[in-house]
C-alpha positions in Angstrom: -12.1 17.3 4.5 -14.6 20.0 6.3 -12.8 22.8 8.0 -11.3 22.6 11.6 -13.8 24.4 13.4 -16.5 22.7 11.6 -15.3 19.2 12.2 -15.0 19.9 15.8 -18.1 21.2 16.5 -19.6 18.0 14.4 -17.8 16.0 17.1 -18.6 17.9 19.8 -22.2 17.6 18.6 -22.2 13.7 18.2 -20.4 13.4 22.0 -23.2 15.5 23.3 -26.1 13.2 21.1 -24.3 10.1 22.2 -24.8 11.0 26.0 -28.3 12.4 25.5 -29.2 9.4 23.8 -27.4 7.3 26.9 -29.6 10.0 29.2 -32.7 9.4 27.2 -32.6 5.3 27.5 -31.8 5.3 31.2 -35.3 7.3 31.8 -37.5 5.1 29.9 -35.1 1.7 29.6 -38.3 0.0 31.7 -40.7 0.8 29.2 -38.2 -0.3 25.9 -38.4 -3.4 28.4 -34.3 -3.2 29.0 -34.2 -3.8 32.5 -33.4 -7.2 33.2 -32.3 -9.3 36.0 -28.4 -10.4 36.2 -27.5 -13.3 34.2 -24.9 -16.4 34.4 -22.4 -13.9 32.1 -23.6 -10.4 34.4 -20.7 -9.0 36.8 -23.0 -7.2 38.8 -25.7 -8.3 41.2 -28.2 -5.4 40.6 -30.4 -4.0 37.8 -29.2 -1.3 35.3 -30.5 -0.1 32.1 -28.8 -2.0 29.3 -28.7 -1.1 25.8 -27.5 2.4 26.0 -25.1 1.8 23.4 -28.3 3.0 20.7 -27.4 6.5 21.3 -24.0 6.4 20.5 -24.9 4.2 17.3 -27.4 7.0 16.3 -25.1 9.9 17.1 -22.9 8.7 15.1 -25.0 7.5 12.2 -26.5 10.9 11.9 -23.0 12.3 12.2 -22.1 10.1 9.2 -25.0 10.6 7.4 -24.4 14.7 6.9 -20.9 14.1 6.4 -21.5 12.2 3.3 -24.2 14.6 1.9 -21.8 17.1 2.9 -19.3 15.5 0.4 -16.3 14.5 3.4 -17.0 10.5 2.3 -17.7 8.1 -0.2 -20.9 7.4 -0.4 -20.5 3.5 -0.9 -18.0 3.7 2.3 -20.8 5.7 4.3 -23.8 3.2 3.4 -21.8 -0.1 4.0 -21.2 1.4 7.9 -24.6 3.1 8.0 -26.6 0.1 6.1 -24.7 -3.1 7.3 -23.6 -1.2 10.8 -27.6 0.0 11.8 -28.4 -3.8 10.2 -26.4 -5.2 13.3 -27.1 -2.7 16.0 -31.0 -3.4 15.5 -30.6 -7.0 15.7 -28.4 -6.4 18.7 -31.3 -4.2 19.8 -34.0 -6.9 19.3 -31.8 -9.3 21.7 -31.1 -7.0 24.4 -34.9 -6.5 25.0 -35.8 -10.4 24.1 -33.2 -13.3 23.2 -32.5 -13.7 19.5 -31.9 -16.8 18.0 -28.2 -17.6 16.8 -29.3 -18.5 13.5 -30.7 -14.9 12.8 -27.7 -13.0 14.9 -25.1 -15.0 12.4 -27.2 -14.7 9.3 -27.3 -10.7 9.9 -23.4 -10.7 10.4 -22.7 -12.7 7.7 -24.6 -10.1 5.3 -22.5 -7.3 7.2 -19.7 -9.4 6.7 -20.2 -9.8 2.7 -21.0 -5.7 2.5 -18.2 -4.8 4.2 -16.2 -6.6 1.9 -17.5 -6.3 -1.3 -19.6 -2.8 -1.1 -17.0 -0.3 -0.9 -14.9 -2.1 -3.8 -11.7 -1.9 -2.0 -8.8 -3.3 -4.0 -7.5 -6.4 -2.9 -3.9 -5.8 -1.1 -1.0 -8.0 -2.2 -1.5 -11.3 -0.4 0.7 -14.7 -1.0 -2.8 -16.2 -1.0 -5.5 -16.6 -3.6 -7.4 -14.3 -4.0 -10.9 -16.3 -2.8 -8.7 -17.6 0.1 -7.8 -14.4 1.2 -11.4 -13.0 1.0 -12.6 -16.3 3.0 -9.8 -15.3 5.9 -11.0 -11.6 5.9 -14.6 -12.6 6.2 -13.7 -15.3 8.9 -11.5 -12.4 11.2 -14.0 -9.9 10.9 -17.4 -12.2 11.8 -15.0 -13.3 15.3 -13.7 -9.8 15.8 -17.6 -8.5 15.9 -18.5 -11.5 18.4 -15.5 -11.5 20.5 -15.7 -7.8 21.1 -19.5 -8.1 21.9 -18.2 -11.0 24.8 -16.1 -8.7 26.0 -18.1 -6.0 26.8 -19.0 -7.3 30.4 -18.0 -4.8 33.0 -17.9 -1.2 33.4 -16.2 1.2 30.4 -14.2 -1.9 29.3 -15.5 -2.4 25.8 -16.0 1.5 25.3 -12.4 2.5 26.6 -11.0 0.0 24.5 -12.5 1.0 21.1 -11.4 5.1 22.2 -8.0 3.1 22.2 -8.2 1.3 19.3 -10.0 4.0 16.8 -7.9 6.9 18.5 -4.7 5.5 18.7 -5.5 3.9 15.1 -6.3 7.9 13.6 -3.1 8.7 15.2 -0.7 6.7 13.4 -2.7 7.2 9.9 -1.6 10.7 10.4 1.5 10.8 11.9 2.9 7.7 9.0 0.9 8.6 6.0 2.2 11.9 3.7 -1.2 11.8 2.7 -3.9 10.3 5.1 -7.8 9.1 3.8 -9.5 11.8 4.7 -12.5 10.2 4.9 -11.2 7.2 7.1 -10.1 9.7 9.2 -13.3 11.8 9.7 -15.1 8.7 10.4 -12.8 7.6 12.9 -12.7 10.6 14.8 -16.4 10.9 14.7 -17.0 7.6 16.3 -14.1 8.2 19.1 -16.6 11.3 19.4 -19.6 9.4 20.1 -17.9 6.3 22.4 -16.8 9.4 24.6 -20.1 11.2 25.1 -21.4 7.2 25.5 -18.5 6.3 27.9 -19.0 9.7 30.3 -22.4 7.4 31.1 -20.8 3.7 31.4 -17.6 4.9 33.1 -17.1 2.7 36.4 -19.9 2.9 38.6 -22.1 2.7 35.0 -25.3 4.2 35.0 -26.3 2.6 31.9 -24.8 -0.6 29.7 -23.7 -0.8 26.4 -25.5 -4.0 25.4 -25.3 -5.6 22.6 -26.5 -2.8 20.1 -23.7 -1.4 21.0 -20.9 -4.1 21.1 -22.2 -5.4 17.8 -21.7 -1.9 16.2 -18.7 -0.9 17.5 -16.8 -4.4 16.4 -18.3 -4.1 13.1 -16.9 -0.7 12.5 -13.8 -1.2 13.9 -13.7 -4.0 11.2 -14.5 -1.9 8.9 -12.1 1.0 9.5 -9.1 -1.9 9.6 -10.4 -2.8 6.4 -10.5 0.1 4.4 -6.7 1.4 6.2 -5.5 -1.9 5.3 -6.8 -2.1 1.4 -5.8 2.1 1.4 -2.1 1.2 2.7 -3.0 3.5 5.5 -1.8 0.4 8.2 -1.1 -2.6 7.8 -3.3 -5.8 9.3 -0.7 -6.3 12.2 -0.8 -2.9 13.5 -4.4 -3.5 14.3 -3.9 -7.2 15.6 -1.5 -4.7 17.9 -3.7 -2.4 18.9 -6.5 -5.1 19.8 -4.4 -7.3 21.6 -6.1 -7.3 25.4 -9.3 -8.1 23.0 -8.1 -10.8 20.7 -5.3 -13.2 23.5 -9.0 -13.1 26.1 -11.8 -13.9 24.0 -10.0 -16.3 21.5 -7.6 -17.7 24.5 -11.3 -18.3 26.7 -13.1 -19.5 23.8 -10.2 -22.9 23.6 -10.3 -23.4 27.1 -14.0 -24.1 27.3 -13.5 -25.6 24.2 -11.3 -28.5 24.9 -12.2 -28.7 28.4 -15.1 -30.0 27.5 -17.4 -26.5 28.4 -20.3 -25.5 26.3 -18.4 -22.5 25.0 -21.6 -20.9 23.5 -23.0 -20.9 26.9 -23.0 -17.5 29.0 -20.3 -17.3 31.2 -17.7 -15.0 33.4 -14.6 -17.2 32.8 -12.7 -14.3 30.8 -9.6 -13.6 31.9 -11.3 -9.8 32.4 -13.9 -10.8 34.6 -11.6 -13.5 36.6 -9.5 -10.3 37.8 -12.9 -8.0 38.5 -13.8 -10.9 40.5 -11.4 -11.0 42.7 -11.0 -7.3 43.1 -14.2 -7.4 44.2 -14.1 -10.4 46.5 -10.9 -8.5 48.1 -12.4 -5.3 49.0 -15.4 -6.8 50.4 -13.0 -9.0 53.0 -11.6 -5.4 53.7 -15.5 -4.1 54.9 -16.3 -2.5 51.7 -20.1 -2.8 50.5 -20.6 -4.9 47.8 -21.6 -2.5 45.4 -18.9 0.1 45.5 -16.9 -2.8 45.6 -17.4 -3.8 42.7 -17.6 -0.5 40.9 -14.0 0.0 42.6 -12.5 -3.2 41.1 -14.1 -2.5 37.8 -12.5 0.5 37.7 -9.4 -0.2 38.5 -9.6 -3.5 35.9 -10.3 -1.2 32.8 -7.7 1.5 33.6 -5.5 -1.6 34.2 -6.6 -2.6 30.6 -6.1 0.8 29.2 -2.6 1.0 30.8 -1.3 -2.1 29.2 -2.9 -0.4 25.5 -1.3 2.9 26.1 2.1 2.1 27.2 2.8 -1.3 25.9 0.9 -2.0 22.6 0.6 1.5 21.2 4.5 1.6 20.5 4.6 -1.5 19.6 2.2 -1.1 17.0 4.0 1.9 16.0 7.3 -0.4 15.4 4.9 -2.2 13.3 5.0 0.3 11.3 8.3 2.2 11.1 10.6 -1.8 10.9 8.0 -3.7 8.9 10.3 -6.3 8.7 10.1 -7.2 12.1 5.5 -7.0 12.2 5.5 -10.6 13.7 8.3 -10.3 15.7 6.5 -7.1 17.5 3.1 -8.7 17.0 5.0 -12.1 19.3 6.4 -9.1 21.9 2.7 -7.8 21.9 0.7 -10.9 22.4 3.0 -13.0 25.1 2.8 -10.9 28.2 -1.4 -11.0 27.7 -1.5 -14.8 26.9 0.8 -15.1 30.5 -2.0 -12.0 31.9 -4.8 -14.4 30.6 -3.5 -18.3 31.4 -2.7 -16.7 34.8 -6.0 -15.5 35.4 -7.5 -19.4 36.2 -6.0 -19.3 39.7 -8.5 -16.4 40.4 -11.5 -18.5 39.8 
């Protein structure tokens, strides 16, 4: 574990690489060809610079990268994130600046997938499943965690607040509950809460940039990844992080069955999330009351993510910290969790 005053300039460096990098691609996103028109899955109406998310993915790589030759990580650990995680964020890369086909974005996860799972040779926790069972769920929750967290970055300093939540509140309850916390996880974690912050100073609501898929892809991956290793470690358990994740998880998967069986193309692009439903009609609100469309809009983003971010902070965070202090009672607190965001998320349609 580096020094105090080491580690926090290394963060401090990586927040102010992540925004330079968010700087940098906003100057010359026309010539990297990422400035596109709106889509049928866009929330805004105007052009911004998309794909800003690559200087928050090399910030932190290269923050990664010296802490393993420095000898704060495992260097197995470090190359599954920096390998299989830079593996992803350039095929997220390729697709933000043309469309990729699915068969190429799944075949690239799938090979993250396997690396995050078998690379770091984690030991298999105690499971009531076998053992080739078990690995087939893991591989199964990770590959939709990665692609639900990419649909859900759609408006302004949503996705990027909610993975400061998850990796930040996560580092805090490794070391508040652990006698001895993975040093490693932990400098990892903090290093990447270090480079979504310098990233999220550019996407905050009105964004000057977007996270695109370079980004979303990353950050779910290592997310995954960090669950993986606390969970195999005994650092937290599976349901503190199903916790944490929550606002994620009850949209996406809860959007993905509607469409499904009503009869939707659910791998079409869309703005039927539950999110976007109540951005919407922010938006369509304070332009009755005379405000311009775009501030509008900025305004109702805004106040959906900190809306977001309030349900995180003072609902799930203690619940996921009962998760973990009456382990008896993980579904039971996992139920508690989940409920009020299914009602949050089924209530949503009326807003369409």
């Amino acid at each position: 574990m580096p020094s105090a005053v080491s580690f926090l300039l290394l963060a401090a460096i990586t927040a102010g690489l992540s925004r330079w990098g968010g700087q940098l691609l906003i100057r010359h996103a026309g010539k990297l060809g990422l400035l596109h028109a709106p889509n049928e899955r866009s929330s805004h109406q105007q052009i911004v610079p998309h794909g800003g998310g690559l200087g928050m993915v090399l910030a932190f790589a290269l923050a990664l990268g010296f802490s393993s030759a420095s000898g704060a990580l495992d260097w197995r650990y470090a190359n599954c994130l920096l390998g299989a995680g830079c593996l992803l964020a350039g095929l997220g890369l390729w697709d933000d600046i043309s469309p990729l086909p699915a068969k190429y974005r799944l075949l690239g996860q799938g090979v993250a997938v396997a690396a995050a799972l078998l690379v770091p040779g984690y030991a298999a926790p105690a499971s009531a499943l076998p053992s080739w069972l078990a690995l087939a769920a893991a591989a199964f929750i990770l590959l939709w965690w990665i692609n639900l967290f990419n649909f859900m970055d759609g408006i302004d300093g949503l996705a990027a607040s909610e993975a400061l939540f998850i990796c930040a509140s996560a580092t805090l309850l490794i070391a508040a509950t652990n006698s001895q916390p993975a040093s490693g996880l932990v400098v990892s974690m903090c290093l990447l809460v270090a480079a979504v912050a310098g990233f999220l100073s550019l996407n905050w609501p009105p964004a000057r940039v977007f996270m695109g898929d370079v980004g979303s892809i990353f950050l779910g991956y290592v997310l995954g990844v960090f669950a993986i290793d606390s969970i195999s470690n005994d650092q937290l358990p599976l349901t503190t992080w199903l916790v944490l994740g929550g606002v994620f998880w009850v949209d996406s998967t809860l959007t993905l069955l509607r469409r499904i069986f009503s009869g939707q193309p659910w791998h079409a692009a869309h703005r039927s999330h539950a999110y976007q439903r109540y951005a919407a009609a922010l938006g369509r609100y304070y332009q009755q009351r005379g405000q311009a469309a775009t501030p509008g809009r900025a305004r109702a983003h805004r106040i959906t993510t900190m809306l977001a971010m309030t349900i995180n902070i003072l609902w799930l965070l203690p619940l996921a910290w009962l998760v973990i202090i009456a382990p008896s009672w993980q579904l039971a607190w996992l139920a508690l969790a989940w409920l009020p965001l299914v009602w949050l998320t089924l209530h949503s349609g009326v807003y369409e």
